[in-house]
mmCIF file of the N, C-alpha and C atoms, coordinates in Angstrom:
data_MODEL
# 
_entry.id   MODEL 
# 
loop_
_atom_site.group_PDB 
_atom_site.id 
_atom_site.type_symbol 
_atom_site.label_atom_id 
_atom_site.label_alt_id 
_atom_site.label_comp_id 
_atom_site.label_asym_id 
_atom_site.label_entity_id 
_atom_site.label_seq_id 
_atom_site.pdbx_PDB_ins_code 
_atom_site.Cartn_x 
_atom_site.Cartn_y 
_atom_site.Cartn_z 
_atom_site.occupancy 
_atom_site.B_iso_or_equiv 
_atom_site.pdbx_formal_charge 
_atom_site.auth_seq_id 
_atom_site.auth_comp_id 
_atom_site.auth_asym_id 
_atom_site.auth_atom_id 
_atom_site.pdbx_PDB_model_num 
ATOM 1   N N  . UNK A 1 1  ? 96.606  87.686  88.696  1.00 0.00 ? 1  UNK A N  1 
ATOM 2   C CA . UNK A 1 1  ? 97.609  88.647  89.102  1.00 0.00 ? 1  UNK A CA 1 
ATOM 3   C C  . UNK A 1 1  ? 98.852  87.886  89.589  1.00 0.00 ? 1  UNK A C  1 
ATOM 4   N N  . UNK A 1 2  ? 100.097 88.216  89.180  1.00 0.00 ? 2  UNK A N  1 
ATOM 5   C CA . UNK A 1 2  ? 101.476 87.655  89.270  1.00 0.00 ? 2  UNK A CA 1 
ATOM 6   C C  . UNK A 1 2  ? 101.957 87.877  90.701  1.00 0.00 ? 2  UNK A C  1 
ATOM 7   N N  . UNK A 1 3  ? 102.707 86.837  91.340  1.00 0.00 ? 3  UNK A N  1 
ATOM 8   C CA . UNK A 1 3  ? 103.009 87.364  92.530  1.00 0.00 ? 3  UNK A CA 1 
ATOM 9   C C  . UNK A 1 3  ? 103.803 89.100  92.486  1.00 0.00 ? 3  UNK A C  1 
ATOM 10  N N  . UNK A 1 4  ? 104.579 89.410  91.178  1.00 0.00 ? 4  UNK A N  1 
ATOM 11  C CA . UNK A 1 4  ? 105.132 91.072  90.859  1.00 0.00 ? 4  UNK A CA 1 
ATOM 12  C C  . UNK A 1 4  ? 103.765 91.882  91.023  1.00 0.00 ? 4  UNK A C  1 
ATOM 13  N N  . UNK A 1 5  ? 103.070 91.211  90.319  1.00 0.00 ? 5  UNK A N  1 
ATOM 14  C CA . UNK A 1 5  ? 101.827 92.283  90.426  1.00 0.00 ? 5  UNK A CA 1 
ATOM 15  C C  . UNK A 1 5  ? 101.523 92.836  91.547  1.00 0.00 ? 5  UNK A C  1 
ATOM 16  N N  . UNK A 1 6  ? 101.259 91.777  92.252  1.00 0.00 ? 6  UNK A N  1 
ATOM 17  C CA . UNK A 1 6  ? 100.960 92.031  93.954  1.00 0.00 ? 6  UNK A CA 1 
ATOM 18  C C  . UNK A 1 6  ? 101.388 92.360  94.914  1.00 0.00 ? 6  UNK A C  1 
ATOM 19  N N  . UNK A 1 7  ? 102.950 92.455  94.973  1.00 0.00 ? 7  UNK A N  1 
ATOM 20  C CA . UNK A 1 7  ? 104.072 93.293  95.711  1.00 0.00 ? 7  UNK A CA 1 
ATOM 21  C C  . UNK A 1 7  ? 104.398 94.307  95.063  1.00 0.00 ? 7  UNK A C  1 
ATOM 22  N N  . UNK A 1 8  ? 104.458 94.757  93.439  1.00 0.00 ? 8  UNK A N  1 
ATOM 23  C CA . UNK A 1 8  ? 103.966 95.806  93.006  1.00 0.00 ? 8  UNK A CA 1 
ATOM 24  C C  . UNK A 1 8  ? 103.002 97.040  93.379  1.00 0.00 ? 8  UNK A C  1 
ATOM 25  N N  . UNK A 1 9  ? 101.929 96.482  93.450  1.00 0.00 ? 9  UNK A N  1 
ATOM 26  C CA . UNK A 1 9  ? 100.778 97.071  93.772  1.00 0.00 ? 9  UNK A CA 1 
ATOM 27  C C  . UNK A 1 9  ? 100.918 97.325  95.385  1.00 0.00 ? 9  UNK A C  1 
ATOM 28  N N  . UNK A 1 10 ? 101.182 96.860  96.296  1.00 0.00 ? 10 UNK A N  1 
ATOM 29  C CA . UNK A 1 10 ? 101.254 97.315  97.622  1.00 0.00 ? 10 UNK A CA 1 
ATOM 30  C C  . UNK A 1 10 ? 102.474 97.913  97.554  1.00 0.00 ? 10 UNK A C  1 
ATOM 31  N N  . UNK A 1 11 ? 103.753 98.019  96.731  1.00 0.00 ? 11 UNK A N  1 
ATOM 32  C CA . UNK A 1 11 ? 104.901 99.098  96.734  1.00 0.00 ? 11 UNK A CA 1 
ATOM 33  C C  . UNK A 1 11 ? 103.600 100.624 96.229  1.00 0.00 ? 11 UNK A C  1 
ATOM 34  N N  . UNK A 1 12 ? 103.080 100.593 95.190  1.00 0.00 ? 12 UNK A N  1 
ATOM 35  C CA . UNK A 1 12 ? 102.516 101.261 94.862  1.00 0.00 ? 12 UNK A CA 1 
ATOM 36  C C  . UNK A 1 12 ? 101.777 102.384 95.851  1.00 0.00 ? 12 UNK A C  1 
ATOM 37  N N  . UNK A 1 13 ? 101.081 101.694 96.579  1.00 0.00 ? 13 UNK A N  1 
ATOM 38  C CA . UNK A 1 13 ? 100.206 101.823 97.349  1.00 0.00 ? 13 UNK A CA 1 
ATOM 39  C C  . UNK A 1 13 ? 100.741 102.290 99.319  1.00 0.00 ? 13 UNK A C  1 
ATOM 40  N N  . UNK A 1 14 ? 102.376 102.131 98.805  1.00 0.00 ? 14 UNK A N  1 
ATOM 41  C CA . UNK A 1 14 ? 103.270 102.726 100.260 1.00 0.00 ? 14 UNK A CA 1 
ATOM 42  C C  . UNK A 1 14 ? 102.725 101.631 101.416 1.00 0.00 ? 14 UNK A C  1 
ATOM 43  N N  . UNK A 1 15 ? 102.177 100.891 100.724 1.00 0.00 ? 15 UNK A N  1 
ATOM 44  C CA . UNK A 1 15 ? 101.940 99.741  101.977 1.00 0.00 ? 15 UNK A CA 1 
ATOM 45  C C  . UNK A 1 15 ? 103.855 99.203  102.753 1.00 0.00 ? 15 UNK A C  1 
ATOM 46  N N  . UNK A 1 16 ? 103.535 98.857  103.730 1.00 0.00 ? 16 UNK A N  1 
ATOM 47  C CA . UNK A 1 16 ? 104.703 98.356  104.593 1.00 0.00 ? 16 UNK A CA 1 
ATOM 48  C C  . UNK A 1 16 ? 104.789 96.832  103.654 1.00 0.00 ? 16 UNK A C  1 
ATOM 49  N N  . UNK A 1 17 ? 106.063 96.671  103.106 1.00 0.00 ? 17 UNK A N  1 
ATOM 50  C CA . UNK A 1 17 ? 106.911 95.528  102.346 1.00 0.00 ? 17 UNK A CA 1 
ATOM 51  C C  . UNK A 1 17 ? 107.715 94.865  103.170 1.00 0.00 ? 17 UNK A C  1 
ATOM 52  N N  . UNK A 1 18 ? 107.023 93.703  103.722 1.00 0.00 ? 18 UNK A N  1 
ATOM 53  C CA . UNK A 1 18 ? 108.513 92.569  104.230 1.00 0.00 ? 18 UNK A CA 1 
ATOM 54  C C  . UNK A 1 18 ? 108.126 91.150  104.206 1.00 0.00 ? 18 UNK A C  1 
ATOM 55  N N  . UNK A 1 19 ? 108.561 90.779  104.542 1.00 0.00 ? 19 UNK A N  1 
ATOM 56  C CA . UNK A 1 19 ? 109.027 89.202  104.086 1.00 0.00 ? 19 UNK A CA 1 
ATOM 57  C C  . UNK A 1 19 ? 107.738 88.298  105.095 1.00 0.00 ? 19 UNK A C  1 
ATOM 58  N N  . UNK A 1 20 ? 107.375 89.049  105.913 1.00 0.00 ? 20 UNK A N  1 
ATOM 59  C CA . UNK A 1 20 ? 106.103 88.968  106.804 1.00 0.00 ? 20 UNK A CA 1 
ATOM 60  C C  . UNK A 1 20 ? 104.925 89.335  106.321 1.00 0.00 ? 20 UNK A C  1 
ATOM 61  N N  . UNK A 1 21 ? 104.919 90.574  106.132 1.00 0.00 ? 21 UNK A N  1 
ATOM 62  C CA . UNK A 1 21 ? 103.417 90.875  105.378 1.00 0.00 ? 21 UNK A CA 1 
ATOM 63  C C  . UNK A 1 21 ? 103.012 90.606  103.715 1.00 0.00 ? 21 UNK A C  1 
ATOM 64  N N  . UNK A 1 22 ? 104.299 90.075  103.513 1.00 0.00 ? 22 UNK A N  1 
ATOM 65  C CA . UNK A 1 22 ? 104.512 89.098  101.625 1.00 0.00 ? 22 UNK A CA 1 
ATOM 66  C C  . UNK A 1 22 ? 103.215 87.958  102.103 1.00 0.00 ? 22 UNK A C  1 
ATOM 67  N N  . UNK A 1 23 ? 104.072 86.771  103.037 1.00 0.00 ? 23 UNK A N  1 
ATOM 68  C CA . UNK A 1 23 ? 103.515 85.783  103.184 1.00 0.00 ? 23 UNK A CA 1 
ATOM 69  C C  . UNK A 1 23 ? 101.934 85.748  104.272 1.00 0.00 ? 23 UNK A C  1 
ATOM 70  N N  . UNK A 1 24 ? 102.252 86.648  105.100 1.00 0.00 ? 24 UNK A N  1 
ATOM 71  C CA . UNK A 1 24 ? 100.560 87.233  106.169 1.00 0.00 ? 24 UNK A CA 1 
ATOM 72  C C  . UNK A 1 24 ? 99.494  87.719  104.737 1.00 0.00 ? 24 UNK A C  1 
ATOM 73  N N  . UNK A 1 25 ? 99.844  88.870  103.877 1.00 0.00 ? 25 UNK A N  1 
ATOM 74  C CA . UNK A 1 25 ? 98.767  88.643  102.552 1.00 0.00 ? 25 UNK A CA 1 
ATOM 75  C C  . UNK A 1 25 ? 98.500  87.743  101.586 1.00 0.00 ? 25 UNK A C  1 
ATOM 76  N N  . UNK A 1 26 ? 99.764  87.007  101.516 1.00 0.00 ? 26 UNK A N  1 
ATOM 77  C CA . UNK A 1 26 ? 99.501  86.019  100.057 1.00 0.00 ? 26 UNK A CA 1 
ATOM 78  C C  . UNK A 1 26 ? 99.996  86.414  99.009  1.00 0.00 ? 26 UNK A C  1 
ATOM 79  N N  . UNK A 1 27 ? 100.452 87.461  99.158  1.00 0.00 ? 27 UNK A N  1 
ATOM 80  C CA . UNK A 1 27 ? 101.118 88.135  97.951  1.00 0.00 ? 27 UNK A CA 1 
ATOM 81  C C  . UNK A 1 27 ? 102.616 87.277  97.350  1.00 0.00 ? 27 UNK A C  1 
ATOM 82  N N  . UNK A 1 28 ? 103.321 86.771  97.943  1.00 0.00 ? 28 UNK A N  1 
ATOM 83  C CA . UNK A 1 28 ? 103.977 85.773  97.443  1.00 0.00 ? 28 UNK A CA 1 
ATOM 84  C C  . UNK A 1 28 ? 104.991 85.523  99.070  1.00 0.00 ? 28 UNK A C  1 
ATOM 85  N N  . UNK A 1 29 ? 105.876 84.215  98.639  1.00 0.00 ? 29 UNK A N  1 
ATOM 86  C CA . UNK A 1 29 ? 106.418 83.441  99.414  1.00 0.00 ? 29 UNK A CA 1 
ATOM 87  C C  . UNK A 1 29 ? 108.071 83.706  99.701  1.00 0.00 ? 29 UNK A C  1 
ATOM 88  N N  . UNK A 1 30 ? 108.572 83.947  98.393  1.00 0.00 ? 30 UNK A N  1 
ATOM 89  C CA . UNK A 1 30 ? 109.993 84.535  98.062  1.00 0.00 ? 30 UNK A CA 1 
ATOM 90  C C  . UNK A 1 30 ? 110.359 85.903  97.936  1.00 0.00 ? 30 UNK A C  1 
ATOM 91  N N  . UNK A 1 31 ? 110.134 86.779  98.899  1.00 0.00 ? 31 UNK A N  1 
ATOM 92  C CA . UNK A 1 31 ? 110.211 88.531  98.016  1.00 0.00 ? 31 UNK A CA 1 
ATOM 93  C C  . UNK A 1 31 ? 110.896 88.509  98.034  1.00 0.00 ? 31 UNK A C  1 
ATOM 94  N N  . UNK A 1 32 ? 112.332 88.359  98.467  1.00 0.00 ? 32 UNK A N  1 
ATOM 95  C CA . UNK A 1 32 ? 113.360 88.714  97.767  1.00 0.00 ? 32 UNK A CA 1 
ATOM 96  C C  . UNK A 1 32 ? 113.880 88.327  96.233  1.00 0.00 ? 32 UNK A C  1 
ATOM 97  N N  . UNK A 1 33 ? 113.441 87.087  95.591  1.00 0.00 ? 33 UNK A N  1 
ATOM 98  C CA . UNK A 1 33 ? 113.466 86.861  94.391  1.00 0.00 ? 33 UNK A CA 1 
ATOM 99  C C  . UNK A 1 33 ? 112.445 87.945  93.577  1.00 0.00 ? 33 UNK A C  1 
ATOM 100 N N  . UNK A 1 34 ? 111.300 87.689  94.365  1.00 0.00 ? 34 UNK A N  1 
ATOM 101 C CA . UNK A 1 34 ? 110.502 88.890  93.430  1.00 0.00 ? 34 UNK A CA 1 
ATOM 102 C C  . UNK A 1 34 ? 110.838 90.458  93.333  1.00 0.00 ? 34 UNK A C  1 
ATOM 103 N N  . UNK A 1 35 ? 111.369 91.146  94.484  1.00 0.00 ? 35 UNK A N  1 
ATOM 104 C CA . UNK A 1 35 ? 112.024 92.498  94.376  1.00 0.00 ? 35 UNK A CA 1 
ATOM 105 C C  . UNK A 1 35 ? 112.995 92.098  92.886  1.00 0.00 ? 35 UNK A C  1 
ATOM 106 N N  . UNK A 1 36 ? 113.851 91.026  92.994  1.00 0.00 ? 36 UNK A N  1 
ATOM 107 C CA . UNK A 1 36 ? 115.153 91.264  92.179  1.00 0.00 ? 36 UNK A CA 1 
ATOM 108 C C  . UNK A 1 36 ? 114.190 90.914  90.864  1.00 0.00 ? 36 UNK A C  1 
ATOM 109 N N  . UNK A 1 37 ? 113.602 90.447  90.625  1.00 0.00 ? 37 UNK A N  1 
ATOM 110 C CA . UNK A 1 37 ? 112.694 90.189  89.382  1.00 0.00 ? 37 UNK A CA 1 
ATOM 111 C C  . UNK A 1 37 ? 112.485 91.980  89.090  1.00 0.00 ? 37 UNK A C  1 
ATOM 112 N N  . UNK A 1 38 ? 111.541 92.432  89.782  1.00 0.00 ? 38 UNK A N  1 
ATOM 113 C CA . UNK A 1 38 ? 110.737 93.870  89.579  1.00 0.00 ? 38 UNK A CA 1 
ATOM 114 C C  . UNK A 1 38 ? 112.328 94.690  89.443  1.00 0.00 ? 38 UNK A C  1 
ATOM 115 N N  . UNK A 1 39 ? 113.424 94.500  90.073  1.00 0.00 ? 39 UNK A N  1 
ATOM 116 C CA . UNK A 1 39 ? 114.661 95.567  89.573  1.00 0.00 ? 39 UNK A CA 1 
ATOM 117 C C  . UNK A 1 39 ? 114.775 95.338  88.316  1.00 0.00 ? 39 UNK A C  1 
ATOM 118 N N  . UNK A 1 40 ? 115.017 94.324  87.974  1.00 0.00 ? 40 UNK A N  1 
ATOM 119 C CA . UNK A 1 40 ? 115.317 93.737  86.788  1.00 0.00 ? 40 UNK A CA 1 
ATOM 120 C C  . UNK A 1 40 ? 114.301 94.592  85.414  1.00 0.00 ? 40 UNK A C  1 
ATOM 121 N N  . UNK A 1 41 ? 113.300 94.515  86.353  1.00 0.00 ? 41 UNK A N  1 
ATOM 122 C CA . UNK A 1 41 ? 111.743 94.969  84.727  1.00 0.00 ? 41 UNK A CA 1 
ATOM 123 C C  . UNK A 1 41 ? 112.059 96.447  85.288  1.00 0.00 ? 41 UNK A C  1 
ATOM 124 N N  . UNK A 1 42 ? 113.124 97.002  85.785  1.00 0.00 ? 42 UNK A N  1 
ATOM 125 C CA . UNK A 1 42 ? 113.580 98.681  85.734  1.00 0.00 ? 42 UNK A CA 1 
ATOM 126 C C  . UNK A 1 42 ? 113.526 99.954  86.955  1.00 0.00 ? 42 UNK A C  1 
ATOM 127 N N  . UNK A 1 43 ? 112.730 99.010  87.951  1.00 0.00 ? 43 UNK A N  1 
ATOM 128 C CA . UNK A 1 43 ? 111.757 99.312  89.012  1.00 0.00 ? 43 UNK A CA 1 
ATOM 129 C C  . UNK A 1 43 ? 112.870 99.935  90.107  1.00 0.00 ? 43 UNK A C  1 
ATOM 130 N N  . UNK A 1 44 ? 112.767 101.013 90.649  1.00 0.00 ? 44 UNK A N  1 
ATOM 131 C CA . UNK A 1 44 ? 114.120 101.207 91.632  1.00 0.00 ? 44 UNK A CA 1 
ATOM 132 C C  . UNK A 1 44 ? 113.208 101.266 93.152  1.00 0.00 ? 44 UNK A C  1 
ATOM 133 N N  . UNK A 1 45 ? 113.792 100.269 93.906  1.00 0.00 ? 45 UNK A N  1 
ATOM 134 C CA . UNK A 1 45 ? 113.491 99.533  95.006  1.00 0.00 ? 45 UNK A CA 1 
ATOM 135 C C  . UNK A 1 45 ? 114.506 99.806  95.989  1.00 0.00 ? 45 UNK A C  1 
ATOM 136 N N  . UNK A 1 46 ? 114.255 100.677 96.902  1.00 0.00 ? 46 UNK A N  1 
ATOM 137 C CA . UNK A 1 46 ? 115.376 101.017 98.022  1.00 0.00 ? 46 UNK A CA 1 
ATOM 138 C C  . UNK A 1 46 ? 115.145 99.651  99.099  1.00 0.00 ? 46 UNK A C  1 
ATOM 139 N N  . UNK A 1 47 ? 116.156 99.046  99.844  1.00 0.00 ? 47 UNK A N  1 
ATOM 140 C CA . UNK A 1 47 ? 116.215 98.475  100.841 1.00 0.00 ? 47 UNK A CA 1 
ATOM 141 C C  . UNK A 1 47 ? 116.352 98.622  102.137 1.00 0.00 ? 47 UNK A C  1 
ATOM 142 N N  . UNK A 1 48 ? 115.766 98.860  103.188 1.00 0.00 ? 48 UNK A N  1 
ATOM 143 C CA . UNK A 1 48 ? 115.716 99.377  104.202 1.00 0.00 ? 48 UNK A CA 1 
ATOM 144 C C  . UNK A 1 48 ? 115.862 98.530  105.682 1.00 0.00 ? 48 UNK A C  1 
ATOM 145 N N  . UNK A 1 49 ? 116.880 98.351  106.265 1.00 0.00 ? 49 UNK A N  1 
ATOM 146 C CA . UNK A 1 49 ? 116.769 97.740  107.508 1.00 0.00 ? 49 UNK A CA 1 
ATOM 147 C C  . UNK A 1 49 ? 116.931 98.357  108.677 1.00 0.00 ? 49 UNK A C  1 
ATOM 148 N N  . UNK A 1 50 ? 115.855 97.362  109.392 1.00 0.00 ? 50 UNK A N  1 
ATOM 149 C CA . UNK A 1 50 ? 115.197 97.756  110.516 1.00 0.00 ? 50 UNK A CA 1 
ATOM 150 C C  . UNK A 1 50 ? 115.229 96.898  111.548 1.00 0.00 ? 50 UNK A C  1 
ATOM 151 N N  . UNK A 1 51 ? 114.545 97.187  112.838 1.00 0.00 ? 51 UNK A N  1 
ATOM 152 C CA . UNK A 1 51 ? 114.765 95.998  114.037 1.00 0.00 ? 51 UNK A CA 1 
ATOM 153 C C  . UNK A 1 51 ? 113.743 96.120  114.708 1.00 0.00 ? 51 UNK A C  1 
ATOM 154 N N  . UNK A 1 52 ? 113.058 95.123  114.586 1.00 0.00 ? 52 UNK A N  1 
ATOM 155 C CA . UNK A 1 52 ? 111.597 95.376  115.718 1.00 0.00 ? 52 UNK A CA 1 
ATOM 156 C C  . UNK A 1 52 ? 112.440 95.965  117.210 1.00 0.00 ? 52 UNK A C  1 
ATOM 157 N N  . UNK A 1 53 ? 111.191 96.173  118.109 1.00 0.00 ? 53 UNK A N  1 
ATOM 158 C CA . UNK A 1 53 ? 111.224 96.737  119.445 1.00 0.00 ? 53 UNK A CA 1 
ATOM 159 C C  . UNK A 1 53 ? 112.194 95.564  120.253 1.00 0.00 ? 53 UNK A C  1 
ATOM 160 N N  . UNK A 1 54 ? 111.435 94.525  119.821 1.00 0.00 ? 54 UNK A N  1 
ATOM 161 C CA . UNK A 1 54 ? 112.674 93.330  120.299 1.00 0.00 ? 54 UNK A CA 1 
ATOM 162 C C  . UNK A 1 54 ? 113.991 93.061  120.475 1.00 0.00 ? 54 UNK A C  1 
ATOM 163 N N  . UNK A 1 55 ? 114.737 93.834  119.190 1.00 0.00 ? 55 UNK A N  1 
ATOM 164 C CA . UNK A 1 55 ? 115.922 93.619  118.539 1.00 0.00 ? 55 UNK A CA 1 
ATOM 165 C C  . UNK A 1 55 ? 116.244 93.087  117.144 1.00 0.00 ? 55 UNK A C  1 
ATOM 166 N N  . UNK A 1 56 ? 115.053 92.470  117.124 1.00 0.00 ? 56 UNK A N  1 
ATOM 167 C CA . UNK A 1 56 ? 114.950 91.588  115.909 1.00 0.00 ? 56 UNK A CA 1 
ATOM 168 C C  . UNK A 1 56 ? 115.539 92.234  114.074 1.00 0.00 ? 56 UNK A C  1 
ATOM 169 N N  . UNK A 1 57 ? 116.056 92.062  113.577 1.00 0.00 ? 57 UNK A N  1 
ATOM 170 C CA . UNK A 1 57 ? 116.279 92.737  112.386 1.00 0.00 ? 57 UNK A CA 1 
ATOM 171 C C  . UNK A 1 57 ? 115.350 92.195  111.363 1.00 0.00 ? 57 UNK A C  1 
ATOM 172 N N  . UNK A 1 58 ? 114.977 93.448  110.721 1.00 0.00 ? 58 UNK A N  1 
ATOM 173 C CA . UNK A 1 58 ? 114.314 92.813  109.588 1.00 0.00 ? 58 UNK A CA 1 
ATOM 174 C C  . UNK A 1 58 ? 114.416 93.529  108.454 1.00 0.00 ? 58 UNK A C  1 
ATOM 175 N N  . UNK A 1 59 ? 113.948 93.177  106.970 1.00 0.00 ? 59 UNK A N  1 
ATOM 176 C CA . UNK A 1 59 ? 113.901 94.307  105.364 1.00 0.00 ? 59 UNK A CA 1 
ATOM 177 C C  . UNK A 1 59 ? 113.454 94.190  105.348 1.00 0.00 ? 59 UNK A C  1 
ATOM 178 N N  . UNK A 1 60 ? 112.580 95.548  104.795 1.00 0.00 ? 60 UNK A N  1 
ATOM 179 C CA . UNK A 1 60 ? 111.165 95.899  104.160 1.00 0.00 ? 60 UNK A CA 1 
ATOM 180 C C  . UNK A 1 60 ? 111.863 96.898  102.716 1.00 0.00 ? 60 UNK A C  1 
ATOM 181 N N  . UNK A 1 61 ? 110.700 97.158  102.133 1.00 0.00 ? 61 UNK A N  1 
ATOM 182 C CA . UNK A 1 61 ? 110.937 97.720  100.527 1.00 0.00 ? 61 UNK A CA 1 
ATOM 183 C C  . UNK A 1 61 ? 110.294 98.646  100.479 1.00 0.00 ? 61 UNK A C  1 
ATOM 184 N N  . UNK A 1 62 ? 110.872 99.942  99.672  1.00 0.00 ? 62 UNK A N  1 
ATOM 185 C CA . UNK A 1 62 ? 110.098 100.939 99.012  1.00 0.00 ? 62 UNK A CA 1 
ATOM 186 C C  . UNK A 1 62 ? 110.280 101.177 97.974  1.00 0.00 ? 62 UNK A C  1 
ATOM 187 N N  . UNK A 1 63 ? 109.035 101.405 97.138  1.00 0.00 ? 63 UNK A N  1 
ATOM 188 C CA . UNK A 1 63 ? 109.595 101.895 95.882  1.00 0.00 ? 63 UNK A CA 1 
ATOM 189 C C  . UNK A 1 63 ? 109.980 103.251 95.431  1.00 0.00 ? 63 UNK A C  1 
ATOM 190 N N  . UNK A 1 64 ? 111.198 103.695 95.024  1.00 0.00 ? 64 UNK A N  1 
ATOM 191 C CA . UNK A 1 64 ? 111.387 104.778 94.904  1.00 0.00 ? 64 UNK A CA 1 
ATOM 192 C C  . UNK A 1 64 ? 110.883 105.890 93.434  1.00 0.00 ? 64 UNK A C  1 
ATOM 193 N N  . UNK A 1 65 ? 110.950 104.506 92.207  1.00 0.00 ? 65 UNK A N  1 
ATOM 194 C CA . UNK A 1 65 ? 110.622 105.330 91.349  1.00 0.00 ? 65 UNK A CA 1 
ATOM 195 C C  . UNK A 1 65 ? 110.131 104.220 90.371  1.00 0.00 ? 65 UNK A C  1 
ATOM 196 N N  . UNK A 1 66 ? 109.144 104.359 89.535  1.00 0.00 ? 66 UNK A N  1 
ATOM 197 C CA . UNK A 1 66 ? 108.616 103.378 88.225  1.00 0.00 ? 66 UNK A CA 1 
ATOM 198 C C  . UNK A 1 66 ? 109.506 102.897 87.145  1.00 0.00 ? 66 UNK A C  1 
ATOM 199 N N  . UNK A 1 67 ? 109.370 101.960 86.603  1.00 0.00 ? 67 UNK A N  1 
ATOM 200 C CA . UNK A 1 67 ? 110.330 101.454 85.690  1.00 0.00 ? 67 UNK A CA 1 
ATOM 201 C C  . UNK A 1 67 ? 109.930 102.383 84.644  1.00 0.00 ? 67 UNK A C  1 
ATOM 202 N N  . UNK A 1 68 ? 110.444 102.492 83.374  1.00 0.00 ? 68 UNK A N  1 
ATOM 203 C CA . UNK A 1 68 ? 110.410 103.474 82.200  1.00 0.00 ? 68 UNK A CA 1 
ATOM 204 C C  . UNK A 1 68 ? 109.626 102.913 81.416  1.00 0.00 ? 68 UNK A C  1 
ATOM 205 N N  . UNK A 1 69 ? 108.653 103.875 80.724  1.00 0.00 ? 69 UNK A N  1 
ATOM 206 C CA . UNK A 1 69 ? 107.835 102.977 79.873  1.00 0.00 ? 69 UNK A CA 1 
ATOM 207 C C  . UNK A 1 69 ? 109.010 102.351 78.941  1.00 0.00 ? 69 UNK A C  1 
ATOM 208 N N  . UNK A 1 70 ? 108.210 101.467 78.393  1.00 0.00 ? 70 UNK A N  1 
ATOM 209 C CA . UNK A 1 70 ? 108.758 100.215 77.134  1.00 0.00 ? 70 UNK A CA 1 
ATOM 210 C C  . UNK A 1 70 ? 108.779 101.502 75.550  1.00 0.00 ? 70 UNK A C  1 
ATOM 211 N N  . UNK A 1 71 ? 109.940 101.419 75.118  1.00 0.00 ? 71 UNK A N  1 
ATOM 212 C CA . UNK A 1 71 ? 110.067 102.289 74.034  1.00 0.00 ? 71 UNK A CA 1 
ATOM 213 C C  . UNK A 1 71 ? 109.272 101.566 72.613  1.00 0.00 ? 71 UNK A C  1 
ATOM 214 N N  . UNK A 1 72 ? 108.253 102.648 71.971  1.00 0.00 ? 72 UNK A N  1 
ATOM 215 C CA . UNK A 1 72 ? 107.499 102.182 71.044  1.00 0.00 ? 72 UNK A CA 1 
ATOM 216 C C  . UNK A 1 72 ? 108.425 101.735 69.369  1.00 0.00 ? 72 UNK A C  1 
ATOM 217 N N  . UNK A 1 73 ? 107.895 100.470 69.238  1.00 0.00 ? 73 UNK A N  1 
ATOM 218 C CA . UNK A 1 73 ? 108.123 99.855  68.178  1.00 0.00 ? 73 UNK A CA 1 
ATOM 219 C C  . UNK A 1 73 ? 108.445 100.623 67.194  1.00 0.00 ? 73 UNK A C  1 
ATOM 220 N N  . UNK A 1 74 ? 109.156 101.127 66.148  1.00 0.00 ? 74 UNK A N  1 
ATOM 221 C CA . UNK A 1 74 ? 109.475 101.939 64.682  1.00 0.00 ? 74 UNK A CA 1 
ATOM 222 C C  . UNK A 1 74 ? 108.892 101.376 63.850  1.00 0.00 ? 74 UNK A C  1 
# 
């Protein structure tokens, strides 16, 4: 499974997306390269910032809608 697969699948799944729980699961190291990868394959990915209780700012991801299937061959 591709690191897309795996931040895929927890967008999927409405799991909480950030740059913390990328690298706390293993799911990959760079999400922000990988979000812009998954826009790219069609995927619409809202960006959302936030600030822990601390102050702290942080992005997390949702997915808003599936990329389009792949149009069949003629």
């Amino acid at each position: 499974m591709t690191n897309e697969d795996k931040i895929l699948s927890a967008l999927k799944r409405r799991m909480r997306v950030t740059r913390k729980t990328a690298i706390e699961h293993g799911w990959c190291e760079n999400l922000t390269a990988t979000i812009a990868r998954l826009r790219k394959r069609g995927y619409k990915i809202l960006t959302l910032k936030a600030m822990t209780p601390e102050g702290v700012p942080y992005t997390r991801y949702r997915l808003v809608s599936s990329a389009a299937p792949a149009k069949a061959a003629a």
